[in-house]
N, C-alpha and C positions, 0 to 999 in steps of 0.2 A: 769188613766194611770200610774200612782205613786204606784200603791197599783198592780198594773200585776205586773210592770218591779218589787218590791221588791219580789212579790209572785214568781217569774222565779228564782230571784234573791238563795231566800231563797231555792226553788228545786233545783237548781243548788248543792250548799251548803250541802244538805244534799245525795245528790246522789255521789258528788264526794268523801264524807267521809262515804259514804258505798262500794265505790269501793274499796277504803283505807283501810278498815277495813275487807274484803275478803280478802286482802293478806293475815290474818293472824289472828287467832282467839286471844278473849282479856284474856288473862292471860298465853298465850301460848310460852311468851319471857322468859328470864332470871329474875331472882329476882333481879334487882337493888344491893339491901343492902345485900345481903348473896351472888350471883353468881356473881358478877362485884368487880370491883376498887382494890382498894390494901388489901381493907379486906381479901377477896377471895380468893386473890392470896397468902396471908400468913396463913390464917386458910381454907382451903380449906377444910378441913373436919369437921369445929366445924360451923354451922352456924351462933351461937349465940356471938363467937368471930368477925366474917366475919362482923357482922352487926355492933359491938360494934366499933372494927377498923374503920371501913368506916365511922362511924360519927363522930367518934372523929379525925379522920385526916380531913375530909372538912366538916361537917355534911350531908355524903355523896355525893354530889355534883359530884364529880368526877363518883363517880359508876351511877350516874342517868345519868349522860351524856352517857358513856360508855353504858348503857344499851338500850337508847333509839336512840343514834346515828352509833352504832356500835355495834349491839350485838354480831356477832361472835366473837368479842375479850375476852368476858365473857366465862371462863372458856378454853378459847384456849390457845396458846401458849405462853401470856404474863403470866398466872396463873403459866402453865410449867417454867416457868423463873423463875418465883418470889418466888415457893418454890423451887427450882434447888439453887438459891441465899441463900438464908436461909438454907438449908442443905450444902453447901459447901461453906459459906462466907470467911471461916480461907482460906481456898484454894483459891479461886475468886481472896481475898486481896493480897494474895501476889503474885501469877501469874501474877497481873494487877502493881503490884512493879516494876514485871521482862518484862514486856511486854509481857509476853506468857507465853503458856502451855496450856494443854491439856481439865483442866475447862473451860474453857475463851473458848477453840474452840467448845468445848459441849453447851455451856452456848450459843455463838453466832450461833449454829445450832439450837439449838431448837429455834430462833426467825429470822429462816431463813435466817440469811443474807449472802450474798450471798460472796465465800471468796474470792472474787477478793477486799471486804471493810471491812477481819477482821481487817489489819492494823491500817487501818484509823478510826475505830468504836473502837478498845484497844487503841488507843491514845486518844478519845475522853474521855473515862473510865478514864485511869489512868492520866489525867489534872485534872477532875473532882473530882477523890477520892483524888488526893495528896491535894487539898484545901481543902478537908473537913479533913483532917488527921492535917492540920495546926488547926484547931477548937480543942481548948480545950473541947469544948461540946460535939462534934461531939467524941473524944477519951473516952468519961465518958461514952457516950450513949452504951446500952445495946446491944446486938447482932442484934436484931428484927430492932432495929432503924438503925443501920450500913447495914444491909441486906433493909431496905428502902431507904437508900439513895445509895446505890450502883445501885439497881434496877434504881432510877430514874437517876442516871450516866450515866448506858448501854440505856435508852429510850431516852436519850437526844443526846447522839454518833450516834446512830439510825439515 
């Protein structure tokens, strides 16, 4: 009786993870470490950066989340942000000083938000960046790192 119910058991198990596995052939997602996380989003065209990035900020973690839980976000509109961030940081910074301008309403369009919450998503931003502006570290750090932590400012006002 023990040895059917696990044999059922066991078909079960493997029929449900072929039905699973139909959605969607195996190699046919995003690369984790080169198409996800923050790597991606700032070397979007060097892969070998994309990878290096994303391990050395969680040992990718975050892109493997990202990729197996949410793969349309790999290579969507967070990426479009994150290099929009990095190409126009000196801008971003100090629109986000002034509460506005014209970056900051590009920036918030390409991550859709809808503008009845640009207000309230550039208040969230400019709390965020004025404490990291208080960090003596945070003023040392290099452009790449100031365009990371702005990124994660606008995800967290979001």
């Amino acid at each position: 009786m023990k040895s059917k119910m696990f044999t059922s058991l066991a078909l079960l198990a493997v029929m449900s993870v072929n039905v699973h596995a139909e959605d969607k052939k195996v190699g046919t997602g995003p690369n984790p470490f080169s198409d996800c996380g923050i790597g991606a989003a700032l070397f979007q065209n060097n892969k070998v950066l994309a990878v290096t990035s994303n391990i050395i900020w969680d040992i990718g973690t975050t892109a493997v989340t990202s990729a197996t839980a949410s793969p349309e976000t790999c290579n969507g509109k967070t990426v479009t942000a994150a290099k929009f961030i990095l190409e126009s940081y000196d801008n971003l910074s100090e629109e986000a000083a002034r509460g506005e301008g014209e970056h900051l309403v590009a920036l918030l369009n390409i991550m859709e938000v809808n503008s009845t919450r640009h207000m309230e998503v550039i208040s969230g931003i400019r709390s965020e960046m004025s404490s990291n502006l208080a960090s003596t570290e945070f003023n040392s750090a290099d452009k790449k790192a100031k365009s990371i932590a702005f990124y994660n400012a606008l995800v967290a006002a979001i």
